[in-house]
N, C-alpha and C positions, 0 to 999 in steps of 0.2 A: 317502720315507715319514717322517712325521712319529713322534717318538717320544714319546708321550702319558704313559708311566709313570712323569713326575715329578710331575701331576697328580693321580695315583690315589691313592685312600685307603688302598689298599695298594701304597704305594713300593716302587719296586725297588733303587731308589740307596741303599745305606746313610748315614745324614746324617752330617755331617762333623762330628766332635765339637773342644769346647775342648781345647788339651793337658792341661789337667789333668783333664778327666774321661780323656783314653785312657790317662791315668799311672795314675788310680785303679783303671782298667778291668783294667790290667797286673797291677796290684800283688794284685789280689784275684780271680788266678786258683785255679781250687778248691780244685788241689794243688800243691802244688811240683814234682811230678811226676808222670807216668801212676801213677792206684793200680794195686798188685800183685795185689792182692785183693778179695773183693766188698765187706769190713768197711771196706776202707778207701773203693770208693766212695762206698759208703752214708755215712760220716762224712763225706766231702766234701761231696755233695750236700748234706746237711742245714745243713750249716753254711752253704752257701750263700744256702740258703732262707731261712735263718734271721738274715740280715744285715738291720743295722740299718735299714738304706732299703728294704727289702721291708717291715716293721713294719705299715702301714697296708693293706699288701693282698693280696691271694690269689694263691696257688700252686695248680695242681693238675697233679704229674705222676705217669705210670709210664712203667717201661720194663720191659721184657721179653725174656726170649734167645727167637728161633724156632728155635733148634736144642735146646735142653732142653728150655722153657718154662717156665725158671722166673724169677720178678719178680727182678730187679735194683733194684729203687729202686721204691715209691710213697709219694705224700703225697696227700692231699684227692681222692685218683681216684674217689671215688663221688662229689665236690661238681660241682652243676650251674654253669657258667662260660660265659659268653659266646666262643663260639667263633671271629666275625669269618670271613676264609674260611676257615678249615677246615671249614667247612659246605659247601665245594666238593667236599672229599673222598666223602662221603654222596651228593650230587649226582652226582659223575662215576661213584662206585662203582653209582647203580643207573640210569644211562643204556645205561650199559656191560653190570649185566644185561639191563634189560627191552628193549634195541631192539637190543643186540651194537655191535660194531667196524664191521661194514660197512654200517650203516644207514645212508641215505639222507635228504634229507628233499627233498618235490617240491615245487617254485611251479610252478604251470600256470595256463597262458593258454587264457580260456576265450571263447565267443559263441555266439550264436544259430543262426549259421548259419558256415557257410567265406564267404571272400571271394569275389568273382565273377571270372570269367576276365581283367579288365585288372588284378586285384590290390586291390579295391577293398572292405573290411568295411564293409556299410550299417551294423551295429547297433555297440553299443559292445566293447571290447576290456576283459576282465576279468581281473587277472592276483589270481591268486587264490596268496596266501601261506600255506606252514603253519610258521613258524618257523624259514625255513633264515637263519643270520646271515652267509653266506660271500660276500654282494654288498658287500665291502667291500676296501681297496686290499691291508687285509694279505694277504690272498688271490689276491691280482691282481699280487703283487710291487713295494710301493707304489706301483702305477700308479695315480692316483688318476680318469684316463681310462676306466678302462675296468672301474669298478666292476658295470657292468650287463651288459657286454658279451655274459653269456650269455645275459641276455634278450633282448636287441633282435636277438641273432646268430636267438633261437627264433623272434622272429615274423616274419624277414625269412625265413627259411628254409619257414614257414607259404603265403609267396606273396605277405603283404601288403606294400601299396606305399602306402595311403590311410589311415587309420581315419575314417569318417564320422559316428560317434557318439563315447562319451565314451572316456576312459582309466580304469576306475576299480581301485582297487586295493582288494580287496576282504582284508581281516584278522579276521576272524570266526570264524579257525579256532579260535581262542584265546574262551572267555570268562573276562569279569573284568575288573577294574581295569590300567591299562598299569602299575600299578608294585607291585612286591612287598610283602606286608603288613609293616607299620612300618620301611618307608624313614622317612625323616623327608625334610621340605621343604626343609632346604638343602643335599641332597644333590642333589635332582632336575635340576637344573643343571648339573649336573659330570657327565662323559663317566661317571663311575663310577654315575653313578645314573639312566643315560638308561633311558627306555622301552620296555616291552620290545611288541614287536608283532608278528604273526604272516606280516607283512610289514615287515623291516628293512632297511636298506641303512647300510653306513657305519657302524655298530655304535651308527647314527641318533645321531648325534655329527655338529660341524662342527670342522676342527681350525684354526686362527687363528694369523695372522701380524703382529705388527705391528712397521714400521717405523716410526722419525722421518719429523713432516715435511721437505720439502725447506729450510727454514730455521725457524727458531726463533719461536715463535708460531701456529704452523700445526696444527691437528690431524694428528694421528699418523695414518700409515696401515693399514687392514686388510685384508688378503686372507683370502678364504676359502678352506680345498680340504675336500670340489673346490667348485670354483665354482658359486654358487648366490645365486640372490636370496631363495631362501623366508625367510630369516635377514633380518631389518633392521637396524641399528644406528642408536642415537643416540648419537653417537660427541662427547663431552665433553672427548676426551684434549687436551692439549697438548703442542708439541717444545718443549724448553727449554733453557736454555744448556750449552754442553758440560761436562761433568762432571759434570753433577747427576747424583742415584740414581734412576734408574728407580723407578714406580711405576704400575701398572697394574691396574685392577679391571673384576670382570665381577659384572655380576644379572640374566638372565632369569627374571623373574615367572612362576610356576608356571603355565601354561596362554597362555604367550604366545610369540612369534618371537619378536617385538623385544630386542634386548641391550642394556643401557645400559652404557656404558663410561665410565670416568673415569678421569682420573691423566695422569700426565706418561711422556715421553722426554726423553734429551738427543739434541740435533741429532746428537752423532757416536755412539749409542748404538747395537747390534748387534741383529740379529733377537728379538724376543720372542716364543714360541711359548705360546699355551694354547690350549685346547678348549670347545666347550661344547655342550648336548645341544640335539636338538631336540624340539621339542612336535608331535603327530601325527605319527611316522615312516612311517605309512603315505602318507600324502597328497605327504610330501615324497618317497617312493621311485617315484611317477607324474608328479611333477612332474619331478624329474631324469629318470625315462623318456623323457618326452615332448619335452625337448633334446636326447635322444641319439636318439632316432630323428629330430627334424629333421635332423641331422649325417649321420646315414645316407640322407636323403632321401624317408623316409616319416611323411607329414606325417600331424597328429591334428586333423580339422577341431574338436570338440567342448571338453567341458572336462576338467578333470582332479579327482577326488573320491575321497574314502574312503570306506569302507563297514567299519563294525564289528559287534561279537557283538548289539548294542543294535538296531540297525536291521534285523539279520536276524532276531530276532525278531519283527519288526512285517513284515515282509516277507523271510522266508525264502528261501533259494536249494538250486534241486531242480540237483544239479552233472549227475543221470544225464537232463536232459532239456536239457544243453548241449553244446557242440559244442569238443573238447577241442582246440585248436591246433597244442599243442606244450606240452613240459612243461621244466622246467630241475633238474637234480640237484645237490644239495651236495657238497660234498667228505663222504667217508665219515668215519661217526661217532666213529672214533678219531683222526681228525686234528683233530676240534671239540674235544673234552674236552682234548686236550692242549694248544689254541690256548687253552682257556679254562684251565686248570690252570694254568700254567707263567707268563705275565701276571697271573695271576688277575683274570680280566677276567667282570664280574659281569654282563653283560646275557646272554652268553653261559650259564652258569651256569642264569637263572635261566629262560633259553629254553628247556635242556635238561629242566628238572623240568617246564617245561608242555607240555615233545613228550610226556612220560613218560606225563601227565595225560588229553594228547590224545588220546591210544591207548586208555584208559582210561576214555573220557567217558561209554559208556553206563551207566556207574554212579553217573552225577548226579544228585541231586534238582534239582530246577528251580532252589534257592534258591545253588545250589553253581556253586564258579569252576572253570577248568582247574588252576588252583593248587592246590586243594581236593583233585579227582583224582591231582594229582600226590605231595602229600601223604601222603595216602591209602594210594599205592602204595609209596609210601617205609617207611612202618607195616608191608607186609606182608613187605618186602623184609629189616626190621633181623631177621625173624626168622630169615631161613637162619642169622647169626653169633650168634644166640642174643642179640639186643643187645633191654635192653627199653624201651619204647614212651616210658616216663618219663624215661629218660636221654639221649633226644634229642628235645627241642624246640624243631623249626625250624617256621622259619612262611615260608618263600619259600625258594629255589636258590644263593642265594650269599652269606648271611651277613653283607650289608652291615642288615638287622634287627637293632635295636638291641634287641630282645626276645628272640632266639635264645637257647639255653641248652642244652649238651651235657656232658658228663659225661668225665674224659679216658680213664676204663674204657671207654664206649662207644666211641671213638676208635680204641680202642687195639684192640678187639676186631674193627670193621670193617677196619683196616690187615690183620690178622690174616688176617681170610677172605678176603681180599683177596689173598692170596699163595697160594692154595689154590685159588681162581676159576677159570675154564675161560678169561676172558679178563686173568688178573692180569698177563699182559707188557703190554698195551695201557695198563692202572691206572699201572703201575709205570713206564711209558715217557712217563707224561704229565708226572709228577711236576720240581717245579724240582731242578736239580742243584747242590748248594753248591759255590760257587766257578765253575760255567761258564753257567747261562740260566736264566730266569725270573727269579722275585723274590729267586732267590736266586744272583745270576750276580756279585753284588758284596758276599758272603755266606762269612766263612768260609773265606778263599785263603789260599793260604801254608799252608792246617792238613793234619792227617789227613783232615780231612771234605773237604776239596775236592776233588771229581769222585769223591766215594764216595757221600754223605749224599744220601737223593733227601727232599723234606719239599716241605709244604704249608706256605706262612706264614700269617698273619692278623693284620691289624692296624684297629684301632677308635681311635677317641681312648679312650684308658686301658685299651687291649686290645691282647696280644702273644701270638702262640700261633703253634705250629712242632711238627708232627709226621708223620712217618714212617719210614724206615729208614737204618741206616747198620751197616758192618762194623766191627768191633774191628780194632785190629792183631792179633789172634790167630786171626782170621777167623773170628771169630762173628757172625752174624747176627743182629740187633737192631732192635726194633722200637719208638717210641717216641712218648709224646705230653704236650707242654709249654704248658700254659695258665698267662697271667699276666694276671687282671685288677685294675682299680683299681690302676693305676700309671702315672705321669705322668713318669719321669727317662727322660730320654735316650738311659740305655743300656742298656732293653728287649729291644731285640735285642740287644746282645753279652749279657746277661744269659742270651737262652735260647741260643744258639751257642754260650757256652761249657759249657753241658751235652752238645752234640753231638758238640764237640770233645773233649771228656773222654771219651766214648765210644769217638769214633774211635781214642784213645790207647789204650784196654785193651788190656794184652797176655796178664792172665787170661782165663780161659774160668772159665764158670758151673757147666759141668758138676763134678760130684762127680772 
């Protein structure tokens, strides 16, 4: 299994700082010691905030006891802030209402007719997606072999041995554009900003290896996993002599395979790992079908083609006057949110708000996407925590929108009902752990918080944000939310950790 999360826009590795920033870092811990009291938090915090290097840009936090209720600390918590993932939090929180823990999601394999008795489908083979992302290795125990496996296991189990028309993979459950409103284009490239499709495989990502050539002058080598030709490369790199630095670049042009590579290796230089997305995930999850059932021996005389929201339009599919095969089920919906929570892994994220939308579509105007829908539902949803409509403006599922803007009241108020939920162990179980997994697994060790503090991160370029729960040493229960944007130093994160950490220290209680 490749480990892709030093790619992602939200790191998990905390970055390795100069000594003299982790001297600074040391040196300008809140307090000299856990505050005794709420007066003396409240003086630390601010004084925090109020450090010269913060000067140019925005704070917005609160925290709050759940065992009183009473605030502990705010500043700027009504100002609207760029959220980055904590827009996952919203996300997960109303996947988890509207569809529950054990939800499901089906791809079925669809035709005209059954196959005939030697096993043989005249007409084509439809494998019709509605958003499930679990054809991929993380799921499969990085076997990156047997990402399909429950498909091809479905249609051989079906009878068939032939397919005599095409393989088409049909993604239309979904309408709309494949990528969230204002992505920007050079994220679309990068595993973090891949496509989202109602048919995915691989988290429609290629993940990339390269080695030196075998001598010096030789282009470098690349492997793909899994293996796949739909990817082309025009591969520029050069090996070079030992000891040079590595340098390596990737550009796939927005609506293309092809990847242009450039840069060097030295001859004796060590595996280099990146990723990169692909363009039409649907086409490519028929394409690798259709090698995996070679392998199993049922061959597809025909071609392999997608089918989107656009062309069903213009030629609709009636599914109750077809002939359903075999169906393949997800892993149940509390293992996706927390696959998507704990990585913060955004294609996931924003598949969820358009399953949400999915469910929701007969309240479309024509002009409207599944995004729209899903949207929509989210509006109806801030209302059970009383959160209002203007303090959370998202505009897609995972906060990689550079236009998002959320409020750290509203945050704070969703964590809140959130612990009160009918399914708030499944929320709270998704959640990264400071000091042991997700983005927060190198996050915060050695403290009070480690393997206490559960929090969502977020990170943008000039965007740092970390909220959710963590106990006092005096075992209070605390609930929080830390927005920093317009800031560019390095030590953004220890910045908002050592808020959490100060937390973790209290050995006051809030109560009277």
């Amino acid at each position: 299994m490749i480990e892709r999360s030093k790619f992602n826009v939200e790191r998990s590795t905390f970055k390795k700082l100069p000594l003299s920033v982790v001297s600074f870092l040391i040196l300008t811990r809140l307090v000299t010691a856990a505050p005794t009291n709420l007066d003396e938090l409240r003086t630390g915090f601010l004084a925090h905030l109020n450090q010269e290097r913060f000067s140019a840009a925005m704070w917005g936090v609160k925290i709050v006891s759940l065992d009183s209720g009473k605030t502990l600390f705010e500043h700027n918590a009504g100002k609207l802030l760029k959220p980055a993932s904590n827009a996952k939090l919203f996300t997960g929180a109303l996947a988890l209402d509207r569809l529950g823990p054990d939800f499901r999601i089906k791809t079925s394999l669809y035709s005209t007719a059954p196959p005939d008795k030697s096993g043989t489908l005249r007409g084509d083979l439809i494998v019709y997606g509605r958003g499930d992302p679990c054809f991929a290795e993380r799921f499969q125990n990085g076997n990156y072999t047997n990402i399909l496996r429950p498909i091809v296991e479905g249609i051989a189990a079906a009878g068939i041995k032939q397919i005599k028309g095409d393989l088409i993979g049909d993604e239309s459950f979904f309408h709309g554009p494949p990528f969230g409103t204002q992505w920007t284009w050079d994220d679309l490239q990068q595993y973090y900003g891949a496509e989202s499709s109602a048919l995915t495989v691989q988290d429609n990502t290629v993940d990339l290896i390269f080695k030196p050539g075998l001598r010096v002058g030789l282009p470098c080598r690349i492997t793909t996993l899994p293996e796949t030709s739909f990817l082309t490369f025009s591969n520029r790199t050069i090996t070079m002599e030992a000891g040079s630095r590595r340098r390596i670049s990737l550009y796939r042009p927005v609506g293309e395979n092809v990847v242009h590579v450039s840069g060097w290796m030295p001859v004796d230089g060590t595996n280099f790992v990146d990723a990169v997305s692909v363009h039409r995930p649907a086409l490519w999850f028929v394409a690798l079908l259709k090698e995996a059932l070679a392998k199993r021996g049922i061959r597809v005389s025909g071609r392999v083609r997608a089918i989107d929201w656009l062309e069903r339009e213009v030629k609709p599919i009636d599914l109750g006057k077809l002939v359903e095969l075999g169906s393949v089920s997800s892993r149940p919906l509390s293992e996706i949110v927390k696959r998507m929570m704990k990585p913060s892994q955004n294609l996931y994220a924003h598949l969820l708000l358009l399953q949400v939308g999915a469910q929701n579509a007969q309240t479309l105007a024509p002009w409207q996407t599944t995004e729209d829908a899903g949207l929509a539902e989210l509006g109806k949803f801030l209302e059970g925590p009383g959160i209002p409509k203007r303090s959370v403006l998202l505009e897609e599922g995972s906060g990689l929108s550079r236009g998002a803007l959320v409020t750290p009241e509203a945050t704070l108020l969703l964590l809140k009902f959130m612990t009160r939920h009918r399914h708030a162990a499944a929320f709270r179980e998704s959640l990264p752990v400071a000091g042991v997994d997700g983005t927060l697994r190198n996050r915060m060790k050695g403290t009070a918080a480690a393997g206490n503090a559960r929090a969502k991160t977020g990170t943008l370029r000039y965007v740092n944000t970390l909220s959710g729960y963590v106990t006092s040493k005096s075992g209070e229960n605390l609930v929080f939310s830390l927005m920093l944007n317009n800031y560019s130093g390095d030590d953004a994160r220890a910045a908002l950790d050592n808020i959490v950490v100060t937390l973790a220290e209290m050995e006051s209680r809030s109560e009277p």
